[in-house]
N, C-alpha and C positions, 0 to 999 in steps of 0.2 A: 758606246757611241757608234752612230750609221753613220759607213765612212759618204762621202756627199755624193762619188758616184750611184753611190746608194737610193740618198735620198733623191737627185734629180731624176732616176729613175721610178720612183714613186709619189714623184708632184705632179697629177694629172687634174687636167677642169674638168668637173660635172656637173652638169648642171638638172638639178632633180630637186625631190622635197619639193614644198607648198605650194611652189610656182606650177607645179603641174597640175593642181587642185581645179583651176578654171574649166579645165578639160576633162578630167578623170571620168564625173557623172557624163559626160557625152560617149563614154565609150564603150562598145558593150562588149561582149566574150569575160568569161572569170577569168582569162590568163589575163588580161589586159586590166582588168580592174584589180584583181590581186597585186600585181606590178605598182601600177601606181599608187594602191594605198601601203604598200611598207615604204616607199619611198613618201610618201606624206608623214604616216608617223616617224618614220624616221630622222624626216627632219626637224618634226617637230617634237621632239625630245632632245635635240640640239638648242633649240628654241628655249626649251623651257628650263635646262640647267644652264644657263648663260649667268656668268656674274660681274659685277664691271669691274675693268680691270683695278680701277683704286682701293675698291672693294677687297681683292685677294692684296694685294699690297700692304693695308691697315691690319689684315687676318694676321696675328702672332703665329698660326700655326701653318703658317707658307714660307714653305722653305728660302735660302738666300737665293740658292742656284735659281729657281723659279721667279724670283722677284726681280733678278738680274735679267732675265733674258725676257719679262715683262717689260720694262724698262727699257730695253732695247728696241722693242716693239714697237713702243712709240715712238722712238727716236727715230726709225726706218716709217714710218709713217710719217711723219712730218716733213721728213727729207723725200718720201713720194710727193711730197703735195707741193713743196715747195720748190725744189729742184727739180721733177719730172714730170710736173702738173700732171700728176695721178689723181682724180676723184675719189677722196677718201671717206669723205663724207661721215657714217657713225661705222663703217666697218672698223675690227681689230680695237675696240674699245671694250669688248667682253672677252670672258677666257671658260672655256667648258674643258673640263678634265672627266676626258670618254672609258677612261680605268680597259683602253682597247689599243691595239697596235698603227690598225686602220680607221678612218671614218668610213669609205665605204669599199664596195670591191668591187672591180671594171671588169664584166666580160668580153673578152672579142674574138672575133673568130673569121676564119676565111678558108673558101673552101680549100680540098688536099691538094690541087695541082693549080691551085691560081694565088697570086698574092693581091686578089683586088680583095678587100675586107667587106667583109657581111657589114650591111645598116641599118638602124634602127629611125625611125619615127617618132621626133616627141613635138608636144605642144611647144609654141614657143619659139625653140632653138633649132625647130626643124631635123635634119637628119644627122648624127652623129655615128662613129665610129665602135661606139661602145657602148653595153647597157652596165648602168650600177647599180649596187643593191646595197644595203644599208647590213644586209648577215652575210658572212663570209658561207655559210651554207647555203641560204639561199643563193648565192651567185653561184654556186660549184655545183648544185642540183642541177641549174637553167645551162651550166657547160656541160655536164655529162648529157644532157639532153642533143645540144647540138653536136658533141663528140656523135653520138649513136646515127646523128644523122650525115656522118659522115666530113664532118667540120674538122680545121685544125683549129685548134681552142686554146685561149689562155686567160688564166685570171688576175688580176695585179690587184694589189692592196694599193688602197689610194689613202696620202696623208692628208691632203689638203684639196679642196675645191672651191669653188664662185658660185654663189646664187646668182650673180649678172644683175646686183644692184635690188634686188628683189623684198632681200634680208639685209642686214645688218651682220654681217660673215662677224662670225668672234673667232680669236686665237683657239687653236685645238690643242690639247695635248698630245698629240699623233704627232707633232711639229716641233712643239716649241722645244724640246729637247739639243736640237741641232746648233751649231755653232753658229757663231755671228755671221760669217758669209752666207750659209748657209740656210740659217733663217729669213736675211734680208731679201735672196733670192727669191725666197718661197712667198712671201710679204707681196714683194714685188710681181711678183707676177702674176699673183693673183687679182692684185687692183688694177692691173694692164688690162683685164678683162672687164673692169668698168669701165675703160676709156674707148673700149672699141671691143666689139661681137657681131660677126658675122652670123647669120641664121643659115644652117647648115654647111659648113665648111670649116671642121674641126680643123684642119692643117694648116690654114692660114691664120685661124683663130690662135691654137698652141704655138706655132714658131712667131707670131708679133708677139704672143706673154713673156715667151723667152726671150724672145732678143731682145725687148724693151729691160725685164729682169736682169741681165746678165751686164747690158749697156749700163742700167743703175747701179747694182753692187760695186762696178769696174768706177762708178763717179764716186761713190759713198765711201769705198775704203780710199781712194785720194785725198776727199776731201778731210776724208781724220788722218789722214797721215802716219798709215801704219803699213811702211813699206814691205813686211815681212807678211803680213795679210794681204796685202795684195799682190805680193809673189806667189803666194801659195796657192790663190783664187786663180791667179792666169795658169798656171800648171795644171791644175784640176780642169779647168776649158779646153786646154793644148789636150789634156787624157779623154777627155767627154770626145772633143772634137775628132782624133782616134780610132773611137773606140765608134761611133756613129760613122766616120768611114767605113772602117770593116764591115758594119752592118749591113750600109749601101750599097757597099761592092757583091755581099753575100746576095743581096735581095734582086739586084740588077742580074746578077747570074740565072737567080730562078726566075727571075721576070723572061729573060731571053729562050729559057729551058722548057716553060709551059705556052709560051707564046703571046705573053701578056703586051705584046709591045704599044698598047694605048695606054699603059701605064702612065700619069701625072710625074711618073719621075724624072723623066727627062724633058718634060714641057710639051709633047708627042702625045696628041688627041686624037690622030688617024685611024681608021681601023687597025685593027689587032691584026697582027701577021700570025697565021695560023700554023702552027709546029704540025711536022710532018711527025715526030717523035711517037710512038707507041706510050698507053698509060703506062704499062711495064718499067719501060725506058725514059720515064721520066720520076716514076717512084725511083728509080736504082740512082738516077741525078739528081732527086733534089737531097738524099742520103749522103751523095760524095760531095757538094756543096755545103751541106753543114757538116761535114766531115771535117771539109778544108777548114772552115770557119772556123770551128774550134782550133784546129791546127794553127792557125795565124793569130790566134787569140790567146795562145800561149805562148807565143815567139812576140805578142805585144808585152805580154804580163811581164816576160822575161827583160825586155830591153826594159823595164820601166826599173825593175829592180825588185820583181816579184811583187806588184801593188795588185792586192788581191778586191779593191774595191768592184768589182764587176762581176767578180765568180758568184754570186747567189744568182745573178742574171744567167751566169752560164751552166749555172747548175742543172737546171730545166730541160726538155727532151729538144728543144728549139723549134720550130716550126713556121708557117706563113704568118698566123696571127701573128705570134710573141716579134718577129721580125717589122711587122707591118707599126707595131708601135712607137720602134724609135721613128722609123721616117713621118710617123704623123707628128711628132715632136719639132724634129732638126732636120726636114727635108729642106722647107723654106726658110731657115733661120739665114744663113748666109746673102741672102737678097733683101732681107731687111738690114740685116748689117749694112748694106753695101750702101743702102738707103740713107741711113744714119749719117755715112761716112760724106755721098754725096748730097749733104745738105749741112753738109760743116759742123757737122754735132748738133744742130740746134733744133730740137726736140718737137717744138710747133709746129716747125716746116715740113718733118717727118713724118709728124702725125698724121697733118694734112695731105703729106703724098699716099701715106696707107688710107685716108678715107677717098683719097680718089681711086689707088687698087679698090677700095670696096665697092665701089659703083659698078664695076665691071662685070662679066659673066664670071662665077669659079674658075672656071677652064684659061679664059683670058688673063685673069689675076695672077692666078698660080703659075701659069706660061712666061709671064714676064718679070716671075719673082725667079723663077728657075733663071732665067736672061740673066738676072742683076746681080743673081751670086754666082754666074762662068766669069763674070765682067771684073775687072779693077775699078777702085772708087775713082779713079781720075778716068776713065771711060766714060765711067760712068757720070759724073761731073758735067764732062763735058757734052753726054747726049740730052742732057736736063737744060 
């Protein structure tokens, strides 16, 4: 079993396959057409092993374990539709068993003395974060490529993603293995990306899947009333929550050390304050930065009681990219929380506040989602 630190670190949206087909034949160079067509067939061999889920259900030779956590599936979809008016429409009604770890692998990369992340160009969804690739070697080719050019690189296996309403998303087997929380989470936040997608601004995009995701699971084990599962979900949030601090703290140091100070982390679109620092002197700091980071990330492991669910994340050489991930995650999740809170839980009303953040510039959005998570929800309340 992947403990859920685990998994939440491996629940990333991409958005790729046949939706990019409209555009593919308009683009010329082989790298760009090659690109798009493994991501077409790709998707469409997702496409074509889909089976409905009553289908494996009736199948004698499906196991119990898989038919329970089928089951469940639905149950967490239903409770999207009706409790978080999630658009569920035919998603999660099919189940593809990929006989593979991941469905695809994310590369990202940023250069060595900066944490703004390299972007990509797609039809559609406009600029994202990350390119995915449907073979875990294809993706590691296209990163040794931008290694050589001097890139900090990382590659993440990804369990689950959104076609953005496109497809009919079915259940993966990269997923359904994981526990009740933790599948609902993944459920959840996936169909939060039918309810709202911004074209080009991955971080607003991922921290409203989360927060809406995490704000459900927190309604869904209430409502079955399984105090011990919901104890367990908020400990896992309090370690994620953690564990994403140290991140932030690590990343704001290298932001300060390379000069990045236009960084979107702290709501700060001004020009960049230029470091007087030497490249020398800033490869030797951003070394003793993830020096520290590791060091505090054992002195977290330890207070916890030695909970090792993080260490395949820390296993890794660490760098700008693999950093730049958690904050495109849970930079802005706290401002949507705060969202929630100042609109008294009621789900409509929040939504409605995040499609009015959508109207605005990225920069403006993001500026005032940083605002809403420094704020208390009764500040907050009361400037609403």
């Amino acid at each position: 079993m992947i403990d859920f630190a685990e998994a939440r670190i491996h629940l990333r949206m991409v958005a790729l396959g046949l939706l990019l087909i409209v555009a593919a034949a308009a683009l010329s160079g082989c790298q760009s057409i090659g690109y798009y067509n493994q991501a077409i067939q790709g998707q469409y061999r997702i496409l074509a092993r889909r089976r409905p889920i009553n289908q494996v259900l009736a199948d004698p030779q499906t196991t119990e374990a898989l038919k329970e956590k089928l089951r469940l599936v639905l149950q967490v979809r239903a409770f999207a539709e009706q409790d978080l008016k999630l658009p569920v429409n035919a998603h999660y009604l099919r189940y593809v068993d990929l006989h593979r770890r991941f469905v695809v692998w994310n590369v990202h990369a940023a250069p060595e003395l900066s944490i703004k992340p390299k972007t990509w160009w797609y039809p559609v969804v406009g600029r994202l974060k990350y390119r995915g690739y449907f073979s875990e070697q294809e993706a590691r080719r296209y990163a040794e490529k931008l290694d050589r050019k001097g890139f900090d690189v990382y590659v993440e296996g990804v369990e689950a993603y959104s076609t953005l309403g496109w497809f009919a998303d079915p259940v993966l087997s990269t997923f359904i293995h994981h526990d009740a929380s933790e599948l609902a989470e993944i459920i959840l936040h996936e169909l939060a990306h039918q309810r709202l997608f911004v074209a080009g601004d991955t971080d607003f995009n991922e921290a409203f899947a989360t927060a809406v995701a995490q704000e459900g699971v927190r309604r869904w084990l209430r409502r079955s009333a399984e105090p011990m599962a919901a104890e367990n979900y908020r400990r896992s949030l309090e370690h994620n929550d953690q564990f994403v601090d140290l991140i932030m703290k690590a990343r704001a140091q290298l932001e300060s050390l390379y000069g990045d100070q236009n960084d979107e982390q702290h709501g700060n679109h001004s020009a960049p304050r230029q470091s007087t620092i030497p490249t020398t002197g800033k490869r030797q700091g951003k070394q003793i930065v993830i020096g520290q980071l590791r060091e505090e990330w054992e002195q977290l492991k330890a207070h916890w009681g030695g909970h090792t669910g993080y260490d395949n994340w820390f296993a890794r050489s660490l760098n700008n990219a693999q950093l730049n991930t958690i904050a495109t995650y849970y930079r802005l999740v706290p401002g949507f929380d705060r969202l929630v809170e100042a609109n008294g839980g009621d789900l409509e009303k929040f939504y409605q506040a995040v499609r009015s953040l959508a109207k605005l510039s990225k920069k403006e959005r993001q500026r005032r989602l940083v605002e809403f998570g420094a704020q208390s929800s009764a500040d907050l309340t009361r400037a609403h």
